[in-house]
N, C-alpha and C positions, 0 to 999 in steps of 0.2 A: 566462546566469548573472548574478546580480546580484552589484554591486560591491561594496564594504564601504561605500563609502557611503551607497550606497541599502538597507543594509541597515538603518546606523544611523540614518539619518532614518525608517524604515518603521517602526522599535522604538521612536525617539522619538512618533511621533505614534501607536501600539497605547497607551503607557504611557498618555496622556493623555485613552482614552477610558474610559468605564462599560465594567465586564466585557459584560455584555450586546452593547454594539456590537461589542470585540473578536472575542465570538464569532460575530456578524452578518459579521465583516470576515473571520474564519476560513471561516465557509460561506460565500462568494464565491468567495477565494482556491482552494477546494478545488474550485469550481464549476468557473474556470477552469482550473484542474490539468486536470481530468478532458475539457476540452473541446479545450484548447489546448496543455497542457503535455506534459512526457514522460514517461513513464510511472517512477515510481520502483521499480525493481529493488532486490530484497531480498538482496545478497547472503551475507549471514550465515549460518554453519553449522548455526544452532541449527535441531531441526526444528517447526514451528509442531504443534500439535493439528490443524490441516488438512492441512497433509503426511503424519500420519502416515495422519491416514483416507482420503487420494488414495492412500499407497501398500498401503496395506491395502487396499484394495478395486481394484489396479489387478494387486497378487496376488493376489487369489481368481480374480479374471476370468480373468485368465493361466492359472492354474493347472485351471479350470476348463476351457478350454478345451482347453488339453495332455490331462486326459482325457477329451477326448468325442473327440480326432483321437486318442488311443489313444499318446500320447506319454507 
């Protein structure tokens, strides 16, 4: 976990670049995330438009099968 000061020095030297590099230094940052870091867990209640068509499609399947075993 970074410190607050490594947060404010990391903010101070983003401010002072072209947007362009920011977002060079953004796809990095997310490079490493996805290599190195942990994974961030979404835990909010809200349901995404991809939850809902996981669970939509996770009840058909279901339900599908409950009638071919005659359930």
């Amino acid at each position: 976990m970074l410190t607050e000061k490594q947060v404010e020095e990391i903010l101070q030297a983003l401010n002072q670049l072209p947007s362009e590099k920011v977002e060079e230094a953004r796809d990095f940052i997310l490079f490493l995330q996805s290599q190195y870091g942990q994974q961030m867990i979404d835990e909010s209640d809200a349901w995404t438009d991809e939850d809902l068509r996981d669970f939509t499609a996770a009840s058909l399947s279901s339900q599908s099968a409950s009638n071919r075993d005659g359930g």
